[in-house]
C-alpha positions in Angstrom: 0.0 0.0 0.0 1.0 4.1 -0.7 0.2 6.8 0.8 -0.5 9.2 -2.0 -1.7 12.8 -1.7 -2.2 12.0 2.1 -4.7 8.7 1.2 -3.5 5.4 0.9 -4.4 3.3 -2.2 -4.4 -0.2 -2.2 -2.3 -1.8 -5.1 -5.3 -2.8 -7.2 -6.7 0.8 -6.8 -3.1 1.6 -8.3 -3.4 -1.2 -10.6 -7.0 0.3 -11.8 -5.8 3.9 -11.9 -2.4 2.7 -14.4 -5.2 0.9 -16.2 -7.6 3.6 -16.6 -4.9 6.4 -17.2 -3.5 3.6 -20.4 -7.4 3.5 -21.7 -7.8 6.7 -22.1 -3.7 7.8 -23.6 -5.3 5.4 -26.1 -8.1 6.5 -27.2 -8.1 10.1 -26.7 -3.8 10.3 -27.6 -2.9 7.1 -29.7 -0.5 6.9 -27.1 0.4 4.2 -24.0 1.5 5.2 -20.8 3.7 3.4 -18.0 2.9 3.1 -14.1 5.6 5.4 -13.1 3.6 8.3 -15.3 0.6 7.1 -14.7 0.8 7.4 -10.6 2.8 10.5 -11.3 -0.7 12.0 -11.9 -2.5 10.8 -8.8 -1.3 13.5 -6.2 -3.0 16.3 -8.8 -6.0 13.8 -8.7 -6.4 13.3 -5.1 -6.5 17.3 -5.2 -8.9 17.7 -7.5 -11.1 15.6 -4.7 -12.4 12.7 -7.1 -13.3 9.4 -5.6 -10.0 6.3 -5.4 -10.5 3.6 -8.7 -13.6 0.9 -7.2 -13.6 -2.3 -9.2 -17.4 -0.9 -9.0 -15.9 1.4 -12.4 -15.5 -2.1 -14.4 -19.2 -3.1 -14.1 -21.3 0.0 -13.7 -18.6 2.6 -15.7 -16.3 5.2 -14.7 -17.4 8.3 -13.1 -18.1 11.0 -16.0 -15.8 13.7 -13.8 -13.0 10.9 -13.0 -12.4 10.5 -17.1 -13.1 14.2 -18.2 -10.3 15.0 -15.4 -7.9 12.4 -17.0 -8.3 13.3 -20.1 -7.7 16.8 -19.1 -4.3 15.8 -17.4 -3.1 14.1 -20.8 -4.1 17.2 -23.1 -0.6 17.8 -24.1 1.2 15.7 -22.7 2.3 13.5 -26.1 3.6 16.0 -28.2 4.9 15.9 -31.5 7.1 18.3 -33.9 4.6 18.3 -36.4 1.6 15.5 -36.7 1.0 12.3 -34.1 2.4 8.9 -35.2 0.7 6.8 -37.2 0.7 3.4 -35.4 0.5 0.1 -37.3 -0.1 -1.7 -34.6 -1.0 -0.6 -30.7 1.0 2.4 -29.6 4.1 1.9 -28.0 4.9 6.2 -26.8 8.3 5.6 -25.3 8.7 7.6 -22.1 12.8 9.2 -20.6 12.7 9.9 -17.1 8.9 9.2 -16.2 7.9 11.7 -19.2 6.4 10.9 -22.3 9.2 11.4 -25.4 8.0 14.0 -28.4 7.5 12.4 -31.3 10.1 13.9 -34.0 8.9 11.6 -37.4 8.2 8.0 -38.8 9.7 6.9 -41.7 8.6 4.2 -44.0 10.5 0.7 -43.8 10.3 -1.2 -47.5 10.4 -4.8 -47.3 14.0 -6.6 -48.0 15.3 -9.8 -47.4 15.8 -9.7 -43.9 13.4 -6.8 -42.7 9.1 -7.0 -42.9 8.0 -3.5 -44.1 6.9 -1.2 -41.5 7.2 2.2 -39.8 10.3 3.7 -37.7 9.2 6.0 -35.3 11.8 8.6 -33.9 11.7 9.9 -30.0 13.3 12.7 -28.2 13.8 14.4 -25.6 16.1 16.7 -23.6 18.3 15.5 -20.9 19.7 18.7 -18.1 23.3 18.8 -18.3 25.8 19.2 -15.3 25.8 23.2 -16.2 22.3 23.3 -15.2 21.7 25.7 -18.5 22.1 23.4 -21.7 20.6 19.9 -22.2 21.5 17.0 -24.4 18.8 15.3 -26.7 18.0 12.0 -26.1 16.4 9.8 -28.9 14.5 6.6 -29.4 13.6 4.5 -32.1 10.7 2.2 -32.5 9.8 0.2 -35.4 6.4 -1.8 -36.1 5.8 -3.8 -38.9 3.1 -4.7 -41.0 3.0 -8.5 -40.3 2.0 -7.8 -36.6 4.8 -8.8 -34.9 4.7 -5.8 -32.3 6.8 -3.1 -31.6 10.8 -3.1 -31.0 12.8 -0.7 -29.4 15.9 0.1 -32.2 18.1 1.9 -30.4 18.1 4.6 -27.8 21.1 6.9 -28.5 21.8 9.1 -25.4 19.4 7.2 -23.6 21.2 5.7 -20.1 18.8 2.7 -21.2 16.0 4.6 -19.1 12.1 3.1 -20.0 
């Protein structure tokens, strides 16, 4: 159990709250989310004085004010340079330092010999430096491919292998 905001949540109210907070980065960002984000919202949600995740929400719905509030707190929060991704298969939004990456471009993968077509997505964002005033950019690749297989990270230059 944590104590969040002042109120402990049990870890299936956790559980349900990651959950929710993925359903609706899908729907209303094309995007996916990971725990550490997603809890990194509840403090700000507690605040806002809305009711802890019930199992009650799978059978009976989720409050109207619970999901206009989280999709409030993603508004923005995906960015991209110029247009969102456009996934092939589920979205896969890498994340550096509990922060969702910005989405820089995706480039078109023909089919060879030893590579399915597909899509290369390309990530970034800034890591501080030392001097407090200048940052480095960090970037990811993904690539998904047309047969299905899923999504695989490519490389993360800069990255200090952080999710």
């Amino acid at each position: 159990m944590h104590v969040f905001y002042g109120m402990e949540w049990t870890e299936e109210q956790q559980q349900l709250f990651c959950d929710l907070v993925l359903e609706v980065a899908i729907h209303q960002c094309k995007a996916s989310t990971i725990p550490a984000f997603a809890l990194g919202l509840v403090s700000a949600y507690q605040a806002a004085g809305l009711p802890a995740p019930s199992l009650q929400w799978v059978q009976s719905g989720v409050p109207v004010a619970v999901r206009n509030w989280l999709e409030a707190a993603l508004d923005g929060q995906f960015r991209h340079v110029t247009k969102p991704p456009r996934w092939l298969d589920e979205p896969h939004w890498p994340f550096f330092h509990g922060m969702p990456m910005e989405f820089v471009h995706q480039f078109s993968m023909p089919e060879t010999e030893v590579e399915e077509a597909g899509q290369i997505y390309v990530f970034s964002a800034r890591r501080p430096n030392e001097d407090g005033h200048s940052f480095t950019l960090v970037y990811k690749m993904i690539k998904q491919t047309r047969a299905g297989e899923g999504t695989d990270l490519l490389h993360a230059l800069d990255a200090d292998r952080e999710e």
